[in-house]
N, C-alpha and C positions, 0 to 999 in steps of 0.2 A: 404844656402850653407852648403854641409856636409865637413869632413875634419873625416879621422881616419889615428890615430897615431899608430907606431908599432916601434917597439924595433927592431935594426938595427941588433945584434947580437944574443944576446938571451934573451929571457921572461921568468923568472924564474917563473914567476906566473902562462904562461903559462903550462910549464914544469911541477913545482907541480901537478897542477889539473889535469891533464893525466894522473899522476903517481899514482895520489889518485883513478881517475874513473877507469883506469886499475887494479890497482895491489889491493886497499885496500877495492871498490864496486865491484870490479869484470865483469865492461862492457868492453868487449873488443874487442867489434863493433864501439865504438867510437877511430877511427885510428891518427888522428889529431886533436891538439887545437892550435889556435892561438886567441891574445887579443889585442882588440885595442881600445884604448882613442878617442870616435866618438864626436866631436865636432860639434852640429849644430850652425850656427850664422845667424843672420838676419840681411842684412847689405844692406846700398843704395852704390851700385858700379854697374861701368862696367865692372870692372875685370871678368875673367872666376874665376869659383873655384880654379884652380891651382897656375894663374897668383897673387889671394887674397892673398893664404895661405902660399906661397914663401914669399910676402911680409912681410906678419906679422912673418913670422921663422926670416928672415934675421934682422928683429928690435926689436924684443924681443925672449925671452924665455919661455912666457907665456902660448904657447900651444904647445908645445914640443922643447926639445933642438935636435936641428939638429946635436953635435956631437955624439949623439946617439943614434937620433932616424929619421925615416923617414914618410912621410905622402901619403897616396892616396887620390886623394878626390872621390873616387867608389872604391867598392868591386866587385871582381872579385871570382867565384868559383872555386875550381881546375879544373881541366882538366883530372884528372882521372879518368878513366873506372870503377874502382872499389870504388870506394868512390861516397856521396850524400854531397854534402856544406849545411850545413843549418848556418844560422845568427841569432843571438839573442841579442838584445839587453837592458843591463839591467843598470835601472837608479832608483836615491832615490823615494820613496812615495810620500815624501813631498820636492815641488822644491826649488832646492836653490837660494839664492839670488847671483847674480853673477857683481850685480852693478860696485861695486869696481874693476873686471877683465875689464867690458866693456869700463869705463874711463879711466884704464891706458891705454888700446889696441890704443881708440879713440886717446889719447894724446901722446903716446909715436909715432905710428904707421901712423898717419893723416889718419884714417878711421870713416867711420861714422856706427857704430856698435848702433844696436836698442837693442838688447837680444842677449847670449848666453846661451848656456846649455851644459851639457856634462852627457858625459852617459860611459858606457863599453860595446862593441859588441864583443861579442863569435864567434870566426868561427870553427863549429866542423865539421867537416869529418866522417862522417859515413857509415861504411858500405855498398853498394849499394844494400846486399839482405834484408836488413830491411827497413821500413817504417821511412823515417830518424828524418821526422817533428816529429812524431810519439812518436819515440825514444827519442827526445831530451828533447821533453816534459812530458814523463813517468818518464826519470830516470837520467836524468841532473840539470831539472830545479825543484823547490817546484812544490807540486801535490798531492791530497790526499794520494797517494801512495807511493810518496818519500820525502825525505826534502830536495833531488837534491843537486845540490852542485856551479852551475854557480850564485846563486842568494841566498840572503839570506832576507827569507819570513817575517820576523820582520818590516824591515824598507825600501826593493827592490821590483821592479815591473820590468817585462819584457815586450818584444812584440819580433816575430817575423818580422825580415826584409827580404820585397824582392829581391830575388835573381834570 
């Protein structure tokens, strides 16, 4: 089950990094950024994805605070003419241990959680007369030709998500 978080009002994190790829790289085919905290879990339920992650909001705080943030469990693209969605998701090299999350979840929550992980997914909006995959991986993401700026090549790895 996936689960991405988003920030109800505003993403300051978002907001910078547009501000930075706009005004201080100079891309400014990249039109929109939005950033979401992608939670995958691996879990024995019959819940749907929605029905889960309602659950676990309403019993903890653990994977995001519902007075200020909200969740999809899918990504949707815009619907704009003029814009291309692309997704990118970027998470550590080396994975981390999340043990201690999955026992409070199991025990506070009464679910039966195997693994979780968490990651950051990008949604940029790109121009629709450029090449968007293209694009994002030229001069967003590390690449021999940028040191991009969604991900940082030291100790982050990405992938493209389908959209």
């Amino acid at each position: 089950m996936e689960c991405f978080v988003y920030q109800k009002h505003i993403d300051l994190h978002a907001v910078s990094a547009l501000e930075a790829i706009n005004t201080f790289m100079n891309l400014t085919d990249c039109k929109r950024l939005s950033r979401y905290v992608h939670w995958t879990i691996d879990v024995d339920t019959t819940e749907t994805p929605s029905e889960f992650f309602t659950k676990i909001t309403e019993k903890s705080y653990y994977l995001l605070n519902p007075n200020k943030e909200g969740f999809y469990t899918a990504l949707q693209p815009s619907k704009g003419n003029d814009v291309s969605t692309i997704f990118v998701d970027v998470f550590p090299k080396v994975e981390l241990d999340n043990t201690v999350l999955v026992d409070k979840l199991n025990l506070q929550c009464g679910t039966h959680i195997k693994r979780i992980q968490k990651a950051v997914t990008w949604q940029c909006e790109i121009d629709c007369q450029q090449d968007s995959k293209a694009y994002v991986k030229t001069h967003l993401l590390p690449s021999e030709t940028s040191s991009g700026i969604l991900a940082n090549p030291i100790y982050e790895s990405f992938c493209f998500l389908n959209n």
